[in-house]
C-alpha positions, 0 to 999 in steps of 0.5 A: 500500500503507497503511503500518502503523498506529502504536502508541500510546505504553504508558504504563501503570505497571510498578508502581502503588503506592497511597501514597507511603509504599509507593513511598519504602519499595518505593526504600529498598533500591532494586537498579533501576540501578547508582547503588545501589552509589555512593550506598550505598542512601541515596535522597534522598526528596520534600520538601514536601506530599503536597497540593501543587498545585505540583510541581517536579522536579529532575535528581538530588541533589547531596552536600548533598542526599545527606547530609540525605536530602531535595532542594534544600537546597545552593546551588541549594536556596536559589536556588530557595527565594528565587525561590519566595519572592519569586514566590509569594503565600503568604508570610505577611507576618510572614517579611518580615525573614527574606525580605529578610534570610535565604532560608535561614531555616528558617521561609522553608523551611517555607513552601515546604515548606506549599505545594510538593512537591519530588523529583527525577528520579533518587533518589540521588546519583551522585558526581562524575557526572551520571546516565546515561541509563538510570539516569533511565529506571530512576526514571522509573516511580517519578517518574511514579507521585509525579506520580500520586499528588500529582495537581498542578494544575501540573509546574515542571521544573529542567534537562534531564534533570529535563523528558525524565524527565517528557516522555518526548523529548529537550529542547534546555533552554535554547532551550525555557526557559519553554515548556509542554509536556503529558505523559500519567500513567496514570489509574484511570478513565481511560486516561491523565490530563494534565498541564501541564509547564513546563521551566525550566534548572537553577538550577546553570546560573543560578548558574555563568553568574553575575550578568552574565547574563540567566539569572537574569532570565530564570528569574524571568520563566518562574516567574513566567508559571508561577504566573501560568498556576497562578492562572488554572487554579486559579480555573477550577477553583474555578468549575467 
């Protein structure tokens, strides 16, 4: 007897939106999960890029994040500005001092800001928490639509939640740090449109194992095999 054929997974939207400014206006008054009552309705938006042939999602806003409305901005924020900095080759020469000097400085930002888009898999910060999980299934349809409408050549994730949110299974982070990963977003002429997903550990995770471990080398070493396989993608594109 022939077993049942299996489904293929949906991955339609609940809710396409054409535009970001429609889908950040259809979330500021967001009631999808209860996180709504502990935030006090306040999401914490994209930052970066519409344009961005990089996106990178994080797990969910801390307080700082919270406060200013827009991810990365506490000490993972600057973690992460930094490796960016260092990595990517679109730092204008001029911003050397500032590099070596202060990563927190508003004009090294704003190169990041120029060349990334940043968001996070859940919009709002759940106090002294981590999300569950069906609060970042709630924000998933959002976080598939932002991937849908910056359309990037390349997905860096931060932390675990951050890589399920845009995979869709669970992922052992730390034994999967580095490694590439597909995942499938709904297309208009097309079923489904492909993306490459990187799955990196959260910069939190670097900053509380701390100087002495490998983390922090480690983590370097991943961007920069991300960004290396950016280019090459990039150039093949350019070519076709």
């Amino acid at each position: 007897m022939k077993g049942k054929k299996k489904s293929a997974p949906k991955i339609a939207f609940e809710e396409q939106f054409s535009s970001l400014g429609d889908l950040y206006k259809s979330y500021k008054n967001c009631r999808r999960c209860n996180l709504h009552e502990e935030c006090a309705a306040t999401i914490t938006k994209s930052r970066g890029t519409k344009d961005a042939a990089i996106m990178i999602i994080g797990e969910s806003p801390g307080e700082e994040e919270w406060k200013q409305g827009i991810p990365f901005v506490g000490a993972s924020g600057s973690f992460l500005c930094q490796a960016m900095t260092i990595l990517n080759e679109w730092v204008d020469p001029s911003l050397e001092y500032y590099i070596e000097e202060d990563f927190d400085h508003p004009e090294v930002h704003q190169v990041i800001d120029n060349n990334f888009y940043i968001t996070n898999a859940v919009l709002c910060w759940p106090g002294d928490r981590k999300p569950a999980k069906s609060e970042y299934n709630s924000c998933r349809d959002r976080l598939r639509n932002e991937i849908y409408l910056v359309d990037p050549i390349l997905i860096i994730t931060l932390g675990k939640h951050a890589a399920e949110s845009v995979l869709g299974h669970p992922v052992a982070i730390t034994s999967k740090h580095g490694k590439m990963y597909k995942t499938r977003i709904p297309g208009k002429s097309l079923p489904y449109i492909e993306y490459p997903v990187m799955t990196l550990v959260h910069p939190s995770f670097v900053l509380r194992e701390g100087d002495k471990s490998e983390w922090g080398d480690l983590f370097m070493e991943a961007l920069e095999q991300g960004l290396e396989m950016y280019h090459r993608t990039r150039d093949i594109i350019g070519e076709q």
